[in-house]
C-alpha positions as CSV (number, residue, x, y, z in Angstrom):
1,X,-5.7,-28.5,-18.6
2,X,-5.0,-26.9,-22.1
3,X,-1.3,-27.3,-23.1
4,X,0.4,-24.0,-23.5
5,X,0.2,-23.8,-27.0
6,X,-3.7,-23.7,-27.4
7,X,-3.6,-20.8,-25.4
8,X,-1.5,-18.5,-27.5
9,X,-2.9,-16.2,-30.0
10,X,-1.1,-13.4,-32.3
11,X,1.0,-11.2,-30.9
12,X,0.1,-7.6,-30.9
13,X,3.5,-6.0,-31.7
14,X,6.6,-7.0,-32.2
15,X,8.1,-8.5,-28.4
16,X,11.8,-7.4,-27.7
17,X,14.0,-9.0,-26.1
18,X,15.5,-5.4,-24.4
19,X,15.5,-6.4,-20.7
20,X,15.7,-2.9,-18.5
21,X,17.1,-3.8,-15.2
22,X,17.1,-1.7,-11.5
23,X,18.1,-3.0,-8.4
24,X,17.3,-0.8,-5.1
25,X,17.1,2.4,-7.1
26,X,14.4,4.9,-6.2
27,X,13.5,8.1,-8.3
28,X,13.0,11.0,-6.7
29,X,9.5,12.9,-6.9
30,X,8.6,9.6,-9.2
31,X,4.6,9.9,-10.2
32,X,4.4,6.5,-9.4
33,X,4.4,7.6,-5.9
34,X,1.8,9.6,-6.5
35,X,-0.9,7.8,-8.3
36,X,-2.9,6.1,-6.2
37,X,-5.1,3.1,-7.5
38,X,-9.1,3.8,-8.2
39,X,-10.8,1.7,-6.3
40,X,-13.5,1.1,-9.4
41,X,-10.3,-0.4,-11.3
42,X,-10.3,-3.6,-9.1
43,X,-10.4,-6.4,-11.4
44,X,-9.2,-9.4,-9.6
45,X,-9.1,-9.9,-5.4
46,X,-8.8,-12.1,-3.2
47,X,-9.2,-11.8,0.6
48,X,-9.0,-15.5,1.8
49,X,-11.1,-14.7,4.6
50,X,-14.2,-17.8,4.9
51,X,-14.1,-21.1,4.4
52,X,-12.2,-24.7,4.6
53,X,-9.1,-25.4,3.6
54,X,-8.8,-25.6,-0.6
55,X,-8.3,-28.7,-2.6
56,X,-7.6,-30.0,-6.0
57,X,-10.9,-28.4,-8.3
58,X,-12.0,-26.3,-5.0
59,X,-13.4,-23.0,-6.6
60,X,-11.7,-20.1,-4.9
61,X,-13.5,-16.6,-4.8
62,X,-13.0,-13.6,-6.2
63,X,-14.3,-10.5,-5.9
64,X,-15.7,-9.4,-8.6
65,X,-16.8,-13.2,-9.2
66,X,-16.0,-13.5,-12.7
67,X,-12.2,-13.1,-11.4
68,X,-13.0,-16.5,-8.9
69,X,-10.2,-19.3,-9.3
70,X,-9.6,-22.4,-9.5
71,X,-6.8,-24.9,-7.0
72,X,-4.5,-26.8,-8.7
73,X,-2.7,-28.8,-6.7
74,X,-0.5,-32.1,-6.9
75,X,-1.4,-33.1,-3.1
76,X,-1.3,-30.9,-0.9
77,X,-4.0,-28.3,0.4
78,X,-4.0,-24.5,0.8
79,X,-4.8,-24.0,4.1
80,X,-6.3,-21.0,6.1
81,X,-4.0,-19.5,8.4
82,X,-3.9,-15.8,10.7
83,X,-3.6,-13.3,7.8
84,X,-3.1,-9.6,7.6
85,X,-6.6,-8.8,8.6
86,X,-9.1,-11.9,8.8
87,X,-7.7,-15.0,7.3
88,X,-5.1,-15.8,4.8
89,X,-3.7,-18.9,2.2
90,X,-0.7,-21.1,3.2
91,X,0.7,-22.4,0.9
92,X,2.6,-25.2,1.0
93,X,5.8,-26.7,2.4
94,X,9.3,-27.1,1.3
95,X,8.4,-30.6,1.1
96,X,5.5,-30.5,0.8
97,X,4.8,-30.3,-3.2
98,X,3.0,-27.7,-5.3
99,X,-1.0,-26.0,-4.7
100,X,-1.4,-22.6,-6.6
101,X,-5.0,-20.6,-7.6
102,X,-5.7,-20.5,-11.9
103,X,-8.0,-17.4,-12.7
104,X,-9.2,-18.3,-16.3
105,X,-7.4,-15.3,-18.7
106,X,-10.0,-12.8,-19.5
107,X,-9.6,-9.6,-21.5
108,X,-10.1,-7.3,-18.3
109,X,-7.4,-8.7,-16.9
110,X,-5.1,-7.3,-19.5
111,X,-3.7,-3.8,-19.2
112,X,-2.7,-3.0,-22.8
113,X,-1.4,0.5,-22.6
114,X,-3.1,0.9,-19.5
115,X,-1.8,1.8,-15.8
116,X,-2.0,-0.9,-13.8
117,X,-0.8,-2.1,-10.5
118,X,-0.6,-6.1,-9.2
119,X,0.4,-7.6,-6.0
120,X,0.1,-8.8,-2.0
121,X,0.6,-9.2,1.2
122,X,3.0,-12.2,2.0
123,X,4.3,-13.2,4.9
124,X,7.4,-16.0,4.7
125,X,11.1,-16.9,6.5
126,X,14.5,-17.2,5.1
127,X,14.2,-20.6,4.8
128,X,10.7,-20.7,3.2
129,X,12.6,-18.2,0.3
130,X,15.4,-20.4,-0.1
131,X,14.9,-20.2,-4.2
132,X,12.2,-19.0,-6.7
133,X,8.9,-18.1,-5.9
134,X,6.3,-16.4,-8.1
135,X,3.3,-14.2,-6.5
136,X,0.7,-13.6,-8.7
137,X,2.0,-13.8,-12.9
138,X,0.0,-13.8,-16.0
139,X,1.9,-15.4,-19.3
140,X,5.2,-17.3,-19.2
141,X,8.5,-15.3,-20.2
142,X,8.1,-15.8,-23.4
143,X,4.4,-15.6,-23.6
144,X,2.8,-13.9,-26.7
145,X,1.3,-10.8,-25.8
146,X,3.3,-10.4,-23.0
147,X,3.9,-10.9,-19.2
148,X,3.8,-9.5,-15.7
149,X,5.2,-10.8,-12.6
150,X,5.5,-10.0,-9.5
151,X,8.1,-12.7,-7.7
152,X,10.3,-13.2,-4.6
153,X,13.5,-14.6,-5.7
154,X,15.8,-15.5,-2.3
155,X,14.0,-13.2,-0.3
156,X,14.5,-10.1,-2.7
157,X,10.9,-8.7,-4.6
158,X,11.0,-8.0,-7.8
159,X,8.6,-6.6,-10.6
160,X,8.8,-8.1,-14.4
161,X,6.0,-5.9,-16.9
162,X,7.2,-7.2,-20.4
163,X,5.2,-5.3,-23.4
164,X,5.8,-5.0,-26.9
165,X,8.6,-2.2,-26.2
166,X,10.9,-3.8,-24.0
167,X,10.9,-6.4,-20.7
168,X,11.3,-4.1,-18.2
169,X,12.6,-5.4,-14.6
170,X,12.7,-4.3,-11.1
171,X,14.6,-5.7,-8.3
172,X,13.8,-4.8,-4.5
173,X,16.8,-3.6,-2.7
174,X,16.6,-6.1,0.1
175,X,15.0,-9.2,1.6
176,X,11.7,-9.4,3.6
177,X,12.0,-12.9,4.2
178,X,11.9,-11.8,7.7
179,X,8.7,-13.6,9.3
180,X,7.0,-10.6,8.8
181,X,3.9,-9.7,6.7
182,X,5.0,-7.1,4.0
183,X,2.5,-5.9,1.2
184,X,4.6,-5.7,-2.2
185,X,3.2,-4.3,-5.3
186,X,4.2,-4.0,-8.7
187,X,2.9,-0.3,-10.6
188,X,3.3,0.9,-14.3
189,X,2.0,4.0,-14.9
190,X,2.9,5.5,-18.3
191,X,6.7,5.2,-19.3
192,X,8.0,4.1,-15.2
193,X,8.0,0.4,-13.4
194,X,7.9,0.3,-9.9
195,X,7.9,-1.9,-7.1
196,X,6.3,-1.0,-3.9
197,X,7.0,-2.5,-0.2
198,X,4.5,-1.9,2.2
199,X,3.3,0.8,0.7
200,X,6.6,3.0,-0.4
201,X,8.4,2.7,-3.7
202,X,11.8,1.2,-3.1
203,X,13.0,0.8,-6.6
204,X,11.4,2.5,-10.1
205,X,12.7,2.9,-13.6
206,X,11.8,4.8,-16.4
207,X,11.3,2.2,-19.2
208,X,8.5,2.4,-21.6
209,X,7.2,-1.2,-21.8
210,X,4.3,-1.1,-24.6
211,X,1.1,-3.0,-25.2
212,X,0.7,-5.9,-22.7
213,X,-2.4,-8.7,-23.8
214,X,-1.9,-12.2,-23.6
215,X,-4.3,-15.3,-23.7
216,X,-2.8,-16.9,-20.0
217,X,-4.4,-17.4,-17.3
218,X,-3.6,-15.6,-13.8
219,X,-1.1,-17.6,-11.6
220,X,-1.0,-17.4,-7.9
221,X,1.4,-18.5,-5.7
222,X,3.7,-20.1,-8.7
223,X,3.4,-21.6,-12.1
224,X,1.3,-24.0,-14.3
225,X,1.5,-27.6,-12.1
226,X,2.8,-29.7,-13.9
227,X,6.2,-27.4,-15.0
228,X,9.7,-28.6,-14.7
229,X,10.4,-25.2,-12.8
230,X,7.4,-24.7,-10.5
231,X,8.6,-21.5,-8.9
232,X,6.0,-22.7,-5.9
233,X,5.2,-19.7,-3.2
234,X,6.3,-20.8,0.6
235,X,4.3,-19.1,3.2
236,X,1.4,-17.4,3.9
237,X,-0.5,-15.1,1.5
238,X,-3.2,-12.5,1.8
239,X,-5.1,-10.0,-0.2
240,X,-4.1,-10.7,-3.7
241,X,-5.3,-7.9,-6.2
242,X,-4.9,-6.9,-10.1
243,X,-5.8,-3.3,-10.9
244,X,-6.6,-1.8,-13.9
245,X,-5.5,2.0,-13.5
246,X,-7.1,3.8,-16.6
């Protein structure tokens, strides 16, 4: 795999270090609420639904197929498992080591200015959400270009978008580690960040964030293997999306 740096390329504005947080807040008559993704701005999904379990190098599917990954794993498989509707990913154990999906970066997978909207439907327990775990994330915090994130941390969602303008963050108000399957999405559209559960905004700021590009790849279910902080997804995972709102 490429190291880090051979991935990075120039910056297109200045990255801030302003970090904009909200925890459990909701805005009333929010146009995030409102907008509602076009289904033509699909540019990365995956439903999970045929095949084996997934192994080290297994190509993984995506619809359209230029967004298919790749699994990267250090042992263990991803394994098909009941999911929302069909089939679904688990991922693996507490002690079970680290399996995540690499999409190679590509530019349609950037928003730019663009609204855009990134998430899925998980399904996990207390115990399973004991620390960090990343959903889907393209770019490393300090990634030129950029980074979003959508991540459970201790049960609680939460949305990072972080632009040229500022690092904008949104925390869910609660856990879902409940057993439950729970969609969660993260949603910019113009100046606002929002994080959706099952549908419904639970938390939204108004932050402007700026131009988002970066030369990473798309993440699911934690970070690069080979990290000293995987942030490795526990439980099962369905769905996966990346839309491109213009």
């Amino acid at each position: 795999m490429r190291s880090r740096a051979s991935r990075l390329r120039p910056v297109v504005g200045a990255l801030l270090t302003t970090a904009v947080l909200v925890t459990g807040a909701v805005t009333a008559g929010s146009s995030v609420a409102a907008a509602a993704p076009r289904p033509d701005g699909t540019r990365l999904s995956f439903a999970f639904d045929t095949g084996p379990a997934l192994r080290h190098g297994d190509e993984v599917r995506g619809d359209p197929r230029r967004s298919s990954g790749t699994v990267r794993t250090d042992g263990p498989a991803l394994k098909r498992a009941k999911g929302v509707s069909g089939r679904a990913l688990r991922f693996p154990c507490l002690s079970c080591g680290r399996a995540i999906i690499e999409v190679p970066d590509r530019s349609s997978l950037d928003p730019r200015l663009d609204a855009f909207s990134f998430g899925a439907a998980v399904r996990f327990s207390a115990r399973q959400a004991a620390g960090s775990m990343n959903v889907v994330q393209k770019g490393w915090h300090d990634e030129p270009g950029g980074q979003y994130k959508l991540q459970v941390d201790a049960g609680v969602p939460g949305c990072v978008v972080h632009g040229s303008a500022a690092r904008v963050v949104v925390l869910g108000p609660a856990s879902v580690a409940d057993g439950a399957w729970h969609t969660l999405a993260c949603r910019r559209v113009g100046a606002e960040v929002s994080l959706l559960v099952d549908g419904a905004v639970v938390a939204t700021t108004p932050a402007e964030s700026g131009h988002l590009a970066n030369a990473a790849p798309v993440w699911v279910g934690g970070k690069e293997i080979g990290t000293g902080d995987p942030d490795q997804f526990r439980g099962r995972m369905d769905d996966v999306f990346v839309r491109i709102l213009r």
